[in-house]
C-alpha positions in Angstrom: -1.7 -48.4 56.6 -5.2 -47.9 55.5 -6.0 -47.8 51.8 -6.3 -44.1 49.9 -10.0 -43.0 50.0 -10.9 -41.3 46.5 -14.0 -39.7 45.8 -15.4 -39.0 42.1 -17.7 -36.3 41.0 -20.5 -37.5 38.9 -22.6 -40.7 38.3 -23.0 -40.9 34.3 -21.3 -43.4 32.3 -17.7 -42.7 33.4 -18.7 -42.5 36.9 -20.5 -45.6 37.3 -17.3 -47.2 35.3 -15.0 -45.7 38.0 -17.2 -47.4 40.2 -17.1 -51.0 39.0 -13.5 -50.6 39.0 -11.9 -49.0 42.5 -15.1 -51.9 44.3 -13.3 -54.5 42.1 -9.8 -53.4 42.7 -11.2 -53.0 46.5 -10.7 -49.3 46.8 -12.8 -46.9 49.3 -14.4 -44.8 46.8 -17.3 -42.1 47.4 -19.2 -41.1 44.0 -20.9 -38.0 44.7 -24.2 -36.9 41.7 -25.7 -34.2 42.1 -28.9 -35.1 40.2 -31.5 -37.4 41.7 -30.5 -40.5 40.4 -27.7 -41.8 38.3 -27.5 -41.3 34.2 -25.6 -38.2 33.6 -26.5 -36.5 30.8 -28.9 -39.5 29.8 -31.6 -38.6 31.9 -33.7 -35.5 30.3 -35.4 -35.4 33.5 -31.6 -33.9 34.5 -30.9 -29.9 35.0 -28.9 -29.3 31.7 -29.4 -32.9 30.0 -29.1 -32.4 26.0 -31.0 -35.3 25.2 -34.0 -34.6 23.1 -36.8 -37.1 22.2 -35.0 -38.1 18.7 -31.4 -39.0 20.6 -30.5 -42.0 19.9 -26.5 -43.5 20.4 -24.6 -42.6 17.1 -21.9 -46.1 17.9 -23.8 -49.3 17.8 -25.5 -51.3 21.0 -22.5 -53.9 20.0 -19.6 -51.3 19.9 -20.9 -49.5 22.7 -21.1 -51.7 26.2 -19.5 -52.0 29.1 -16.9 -55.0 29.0 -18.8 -58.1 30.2 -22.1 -56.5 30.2 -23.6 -56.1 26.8 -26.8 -54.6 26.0 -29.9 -56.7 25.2 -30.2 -58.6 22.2 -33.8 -56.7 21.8 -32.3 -53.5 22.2 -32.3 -51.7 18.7 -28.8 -51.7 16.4 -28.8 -47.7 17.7 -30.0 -47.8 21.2 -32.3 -44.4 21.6 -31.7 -42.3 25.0 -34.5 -44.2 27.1 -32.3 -47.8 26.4 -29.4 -46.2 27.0 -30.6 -44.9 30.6 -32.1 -48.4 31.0 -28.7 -49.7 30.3 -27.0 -47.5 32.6 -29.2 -48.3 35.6 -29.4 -52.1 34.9 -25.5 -51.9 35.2 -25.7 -50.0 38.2 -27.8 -52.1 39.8 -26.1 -55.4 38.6 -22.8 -54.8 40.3 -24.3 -53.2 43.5 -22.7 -49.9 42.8 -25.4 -47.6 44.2 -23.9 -49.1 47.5 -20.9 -45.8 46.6 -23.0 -43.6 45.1 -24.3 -40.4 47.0 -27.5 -38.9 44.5 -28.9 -35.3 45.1 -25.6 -34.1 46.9 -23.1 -31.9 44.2 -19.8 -31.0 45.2 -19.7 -26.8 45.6 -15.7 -26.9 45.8 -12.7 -29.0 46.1 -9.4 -27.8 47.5 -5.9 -29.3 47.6 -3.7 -29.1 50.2 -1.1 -30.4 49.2 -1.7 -34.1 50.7 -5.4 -34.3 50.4 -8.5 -32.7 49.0 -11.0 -30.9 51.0 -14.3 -31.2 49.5 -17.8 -28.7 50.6 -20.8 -30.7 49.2 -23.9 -28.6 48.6 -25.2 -29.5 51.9 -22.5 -27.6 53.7 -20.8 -30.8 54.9 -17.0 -31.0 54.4 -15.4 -34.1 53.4 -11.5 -35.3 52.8 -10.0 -37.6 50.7 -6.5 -38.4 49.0 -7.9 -38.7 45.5 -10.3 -36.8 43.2 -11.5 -38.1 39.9 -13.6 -35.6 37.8 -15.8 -37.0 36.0 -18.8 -34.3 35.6 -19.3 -34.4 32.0 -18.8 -32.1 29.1 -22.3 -31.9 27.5 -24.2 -29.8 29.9 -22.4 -25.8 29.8 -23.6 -24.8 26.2 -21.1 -22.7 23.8 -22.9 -20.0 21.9 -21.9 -18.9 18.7 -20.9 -15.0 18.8 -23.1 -13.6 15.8 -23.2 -9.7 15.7 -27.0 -8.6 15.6 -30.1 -9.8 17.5 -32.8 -12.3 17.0 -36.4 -10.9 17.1 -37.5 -14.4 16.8 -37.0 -17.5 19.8 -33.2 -17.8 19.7 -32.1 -21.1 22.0 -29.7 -23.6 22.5 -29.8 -27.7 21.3 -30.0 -28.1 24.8 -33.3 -26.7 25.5 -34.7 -28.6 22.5 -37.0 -31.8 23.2 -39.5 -32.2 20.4 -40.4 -32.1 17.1 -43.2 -30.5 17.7 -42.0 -27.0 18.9 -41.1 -26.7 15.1 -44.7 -27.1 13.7 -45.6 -24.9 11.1 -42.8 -22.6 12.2 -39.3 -21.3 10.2 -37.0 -22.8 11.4 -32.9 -22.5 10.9 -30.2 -25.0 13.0 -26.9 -23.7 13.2 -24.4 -26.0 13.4 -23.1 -29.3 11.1 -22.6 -32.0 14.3 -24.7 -35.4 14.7 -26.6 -33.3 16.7 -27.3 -30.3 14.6 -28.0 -32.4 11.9 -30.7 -34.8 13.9 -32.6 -31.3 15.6 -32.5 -30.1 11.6 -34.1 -33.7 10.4 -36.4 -33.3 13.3 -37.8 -29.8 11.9 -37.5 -31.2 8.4 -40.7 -33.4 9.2 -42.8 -30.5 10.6 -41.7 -27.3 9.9 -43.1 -24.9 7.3 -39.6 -24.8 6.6 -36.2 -26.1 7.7 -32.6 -24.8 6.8 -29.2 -25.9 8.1 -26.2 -23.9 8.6 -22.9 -25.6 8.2 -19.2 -23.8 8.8 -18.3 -26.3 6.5 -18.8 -30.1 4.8 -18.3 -32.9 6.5 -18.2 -36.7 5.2 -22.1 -38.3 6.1 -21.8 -42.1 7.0 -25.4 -44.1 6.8 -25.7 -45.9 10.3 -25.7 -48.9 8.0 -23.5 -50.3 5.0 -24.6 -53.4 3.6 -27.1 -54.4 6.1 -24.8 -53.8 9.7 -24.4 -50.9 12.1 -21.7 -48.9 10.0 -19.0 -49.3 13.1 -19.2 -53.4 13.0 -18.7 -53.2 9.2 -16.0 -50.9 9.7 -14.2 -53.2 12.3 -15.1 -56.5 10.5 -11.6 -56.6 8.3 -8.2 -56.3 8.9 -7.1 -53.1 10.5 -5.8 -50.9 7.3 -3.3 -48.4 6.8 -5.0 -45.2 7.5 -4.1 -44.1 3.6 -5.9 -46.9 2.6 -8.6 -47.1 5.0 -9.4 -43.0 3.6 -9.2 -44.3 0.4 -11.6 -47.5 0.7 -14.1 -45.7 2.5 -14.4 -42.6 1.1 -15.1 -44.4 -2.4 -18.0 -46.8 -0.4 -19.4 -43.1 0.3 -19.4 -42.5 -3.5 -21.2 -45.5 -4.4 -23.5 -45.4 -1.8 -24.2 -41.8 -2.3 -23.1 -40.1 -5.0 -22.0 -36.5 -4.8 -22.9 -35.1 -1.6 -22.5 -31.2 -3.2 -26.3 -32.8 -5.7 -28.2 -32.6 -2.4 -27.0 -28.9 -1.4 -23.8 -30.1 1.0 -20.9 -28.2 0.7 -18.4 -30.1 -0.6 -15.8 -31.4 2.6 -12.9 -29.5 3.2 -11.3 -32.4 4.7 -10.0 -35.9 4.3 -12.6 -38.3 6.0 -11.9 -39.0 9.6 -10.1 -35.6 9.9 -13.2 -34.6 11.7 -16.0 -36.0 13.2 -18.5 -37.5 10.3 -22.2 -37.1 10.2 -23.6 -40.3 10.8 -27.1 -39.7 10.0 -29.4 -41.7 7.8 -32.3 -39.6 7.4 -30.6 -36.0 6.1 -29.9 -37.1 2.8 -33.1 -38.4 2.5 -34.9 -34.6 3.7 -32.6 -32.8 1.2 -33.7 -35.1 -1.7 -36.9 -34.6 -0.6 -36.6 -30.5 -0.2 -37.6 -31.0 3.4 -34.5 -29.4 4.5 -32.5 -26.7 2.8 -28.7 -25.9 3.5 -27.2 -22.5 4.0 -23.9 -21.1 4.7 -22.3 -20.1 8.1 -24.5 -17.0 9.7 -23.0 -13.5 9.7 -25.7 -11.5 11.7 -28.8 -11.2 12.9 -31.1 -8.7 12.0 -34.5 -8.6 13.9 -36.5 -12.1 11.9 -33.8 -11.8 9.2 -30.8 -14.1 9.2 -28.1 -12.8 6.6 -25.3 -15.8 5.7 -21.7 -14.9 4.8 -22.4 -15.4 0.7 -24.7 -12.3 0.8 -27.7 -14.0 1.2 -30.1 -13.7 3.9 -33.9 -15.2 5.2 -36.4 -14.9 7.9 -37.0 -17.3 10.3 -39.0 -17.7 13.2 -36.6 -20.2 15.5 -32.9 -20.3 15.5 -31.8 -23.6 17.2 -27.5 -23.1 17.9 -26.2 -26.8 17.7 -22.8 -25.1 18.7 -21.5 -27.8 21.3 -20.6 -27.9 24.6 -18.0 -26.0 26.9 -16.1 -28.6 29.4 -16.8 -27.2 32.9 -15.4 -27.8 36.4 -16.8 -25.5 38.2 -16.0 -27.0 41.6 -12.3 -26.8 40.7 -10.3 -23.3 40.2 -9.2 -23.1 36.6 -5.5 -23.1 37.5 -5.4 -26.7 38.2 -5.4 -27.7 34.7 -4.1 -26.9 31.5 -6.5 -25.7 28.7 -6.8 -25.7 25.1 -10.1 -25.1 23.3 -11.4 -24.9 26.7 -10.6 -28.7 27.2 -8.1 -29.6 30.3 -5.0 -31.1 28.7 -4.1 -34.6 30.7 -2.0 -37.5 30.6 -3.6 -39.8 28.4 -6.6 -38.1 29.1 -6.9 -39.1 32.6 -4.2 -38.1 35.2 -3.0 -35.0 35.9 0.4 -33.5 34.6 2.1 -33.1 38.1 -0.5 -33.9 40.7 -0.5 -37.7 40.9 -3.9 -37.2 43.5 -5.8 -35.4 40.4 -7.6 -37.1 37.8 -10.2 -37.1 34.9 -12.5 -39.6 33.2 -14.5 -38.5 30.4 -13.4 -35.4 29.2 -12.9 -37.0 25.4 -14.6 -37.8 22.1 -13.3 -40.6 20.0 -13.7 -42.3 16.8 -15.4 -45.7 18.6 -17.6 -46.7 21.6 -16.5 -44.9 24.8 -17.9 -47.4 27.5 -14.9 -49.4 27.1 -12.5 -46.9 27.2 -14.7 -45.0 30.0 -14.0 -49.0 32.1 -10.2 -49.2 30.6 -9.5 -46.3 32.1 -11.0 -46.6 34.6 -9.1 -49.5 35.7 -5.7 -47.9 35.2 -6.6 -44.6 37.3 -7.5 -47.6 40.1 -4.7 -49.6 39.5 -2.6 -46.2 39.7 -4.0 -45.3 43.0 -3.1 -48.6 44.5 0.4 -48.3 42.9 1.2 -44.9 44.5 0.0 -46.4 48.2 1.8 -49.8 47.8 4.7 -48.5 46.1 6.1 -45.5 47.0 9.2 -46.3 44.9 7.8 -45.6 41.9 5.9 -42.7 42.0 8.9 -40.6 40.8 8.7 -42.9 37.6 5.3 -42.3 37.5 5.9 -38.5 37.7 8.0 -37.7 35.1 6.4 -39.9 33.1 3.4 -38.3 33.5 5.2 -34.9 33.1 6.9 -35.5 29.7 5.5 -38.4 28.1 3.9 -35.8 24.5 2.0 -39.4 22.8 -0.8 -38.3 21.0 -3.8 -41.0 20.2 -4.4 -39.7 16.5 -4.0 -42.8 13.8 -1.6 -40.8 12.1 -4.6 -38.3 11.2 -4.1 -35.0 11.3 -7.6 -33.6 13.0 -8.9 -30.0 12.4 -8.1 -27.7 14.7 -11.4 -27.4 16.5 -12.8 -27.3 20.2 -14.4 -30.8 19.4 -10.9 -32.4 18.2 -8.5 -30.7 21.2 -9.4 -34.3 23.0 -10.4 -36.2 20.3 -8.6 -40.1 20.2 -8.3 -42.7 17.6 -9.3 -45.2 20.3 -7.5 -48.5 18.9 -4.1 -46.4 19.3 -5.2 -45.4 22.9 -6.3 -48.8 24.1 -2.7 -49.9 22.7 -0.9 -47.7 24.9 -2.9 -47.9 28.0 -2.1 -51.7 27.9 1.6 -50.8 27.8 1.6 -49.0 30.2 -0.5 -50.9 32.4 2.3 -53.7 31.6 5.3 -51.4 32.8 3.6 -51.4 36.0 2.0 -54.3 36.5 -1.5 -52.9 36.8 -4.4 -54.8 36.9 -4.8 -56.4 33.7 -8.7 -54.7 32.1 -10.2 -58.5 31.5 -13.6 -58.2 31.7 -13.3 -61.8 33.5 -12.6 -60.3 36.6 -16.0 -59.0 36.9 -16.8 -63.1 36.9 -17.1 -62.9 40.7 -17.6 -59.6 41.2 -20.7 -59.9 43.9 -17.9 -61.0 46.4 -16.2 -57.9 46.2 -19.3 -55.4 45.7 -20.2 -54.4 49.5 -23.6 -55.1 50.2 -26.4 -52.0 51.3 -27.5 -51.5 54.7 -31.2 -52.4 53.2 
């Protein structure tokens, strides 16, 4: 019987992992992109790429790599956009996986049968397979903030921001209190006549550094602590490091730390001490130039940047195939469809640590699935209801806001734990990065 044929929609970091693993667990896989060349969402030469020229990783080069292929040692602490497309390619090309990898072609629609998917690519052609892995991204359909009123001024989205030089001797607001948000508002606070950031609320602001490393290989360098504790012993570092965050304008957290995202930016506090940059409430309206804020007061401005996130977008799929909350498809650890053991999903998450390794972990268990299913029919019904019922959430024991950006949100230590149990129950391949060790055995070779 020949082996299952998958196909996987998208070549950015999850797709090239996906990659790596069905060649190394010696899968026929097809990885369709529908940009010109492999990166995802790290290429700004992409349709839809929110990188700006300021983007830099906000998890260390150490936290952040592949298993068994770290970045370079002469690769910054915090890798900026250009490394990190270097990276990506460099790993491409090091396990031969362009070899799978169709650039230029999208995929207009996939339909299920009921024993196999029918995919149209944009060319018109029609392929089949028994497996389809989605893993298209989340940070390319932008969410805009409903705000009654219009904007006289140039009202656009992060996404369409590249330079610090659009804000020159302009009035400029950013609405929005994410990493991003906060690094467009740093980037007008060095050339605007005048810079203001909205925030919905606080959040807890982490330097990228505490005592001289990356803040996440401090972080890890102890013993793993009761998440009471760990609140506890971090939130007080904070304090000493800097103060009262409500001196330099920040509205004071509404939150315990870790319940949301943190700001991990080095450079804001250091523009509001300054009066670079300026804080404001959340926006109620717009009002030709005029910008009123929900405490009554209001100001003009001449660009309005929304740093309002991302919607998570299949547009090749009908909507009914999933489950949604906050607009997020609700999986099985993430990854495998609910009922339909031929559907699944790789990067559809934000977590509290570096994703490439959970991006290849998975990875490897959606492979090792896939071979499960064909070799061993017996326990697919296993599979199945485990799939169906199996309610573990990947939180710490934190209780997250309720928030688009937290509906797949994973403490990732918790995560990694139960993927390996599970990938023991069924004897899937084990994720060592060893067995990448002879990997250019098992890579098929190009034509060329």
């Amino acid at each position: 019987m020949s082996l299952p044929t998958t196909a996987v929609v998208g070549a950015g970091p999850s797709g090239l992992a996906l990659a790596r693993a069905f060649l190394a667990e010696g899968l026929p896989v097809e990885v369709f992109e529908r940009h010109g060349d492999i990166g995802g969402l790290w290429d700004p030469e992409n349709a839809g790429s929110p990188v700006y020229a300021s983007a830099h990783f906000i998890s260390s080069k150490t936290k952040s790599a592949y298993p068994d292929f770290p970045m370079p040692d002469e690769f910054p602490d915090y890798p900026s956009h250009r490394h990190i497309l270097q990276y990506l390619r460099a790993f491409a090309d090091n396990y031969n996986l362009r070899s799978v990898i169709t650039t230029g072609t999208g995929v207009r629609q996939a339909e299920w049968s009921g024993d196999h998917w029918t995919l149209e690519l944009e060319t018109g052609a029609q392929r089949s397979f028994e497996h389809l892995v989605c893993a298209n991204g989340t940070q390319w359909d932008p969410a805009w903030p409903d705000i009654p009123g219009e904007f006289a001024g140039q009202l656009m989205h992060s996404q369409e921001h590249w330079s610090s030089q659009t804000f020159v001797g302009k009035r400029i607001l950013v609405i929005g209190g994410g990493n991003s948000g906060v690094d467009i508002a740093c980037d007008a606070a060095s050339t605007a006549n005048r810079a203001v950031l909205s925030m919905r609320r606080g959040y807890h602001v982490l330097p990228k550094h505490i005592f001289g490393q990356p803040s996440d290989v401090f972080a890890d360098s102890g013993p793993e602590l009761p998440l009471r504790v760990s609140q506890a012993v971090f939130a007080r570092l904070l304090r000493l490091l800097h103060g009262d965050p409500t001196r330099y304008g920040l509205p004071k957290p509404d939150h315990r730390l870790f319940e949301t995202h943190p700001i991990l930016n080095s450079e804001i506090l250091h523009f509001l001490s300054h009066g670079d940059l300026s804080i404001a409430r959340d926006v109620a309206a717009f009002d030709g130039l005029t910008v009123r804020f929900v405490d009554g007061t209001s100001e003009d401005f001449d660009i309005v940047v929304c740093a309002t996130g991302y919607k998570t977008s299949v547009p090749y799929l009908d909507r009914s195939h999933f489950v949604w909350h906050h607009d997020r498809p609700q999986l099985y650890l993430h990854a495998f469809h609910r009922t339909n053991p031929h559907l699944h999903a790789l990067g559809f998450t934000e977590g509290d640590g570096g994703a490439y390794t959970v991006f290849d972990h998975t990875a490897v268990a959606i492979a090792s699935l896939i071979r499960m299913l064909h070799e061993r029919p017996d326990r697919r019904s296993e599979w199945l209801n485990l799939a169906a019922t199996d309610d573990v959430e990947f939180r710490g024991g934190i209780k997250h806001l309720d928030t688009p950006r937290h509906a797949n949100y994973l403490h990732v230590s918790d995560y990694m734990k139960h993927l390996a149990k599970l990938t023991r129950r069924f004897g899937w391949q084990e994720p060592d990065p060893q067995r990448y060790r002879h990997f250019e055995r098992i890579a098929p070779k190009t034509s060329s």
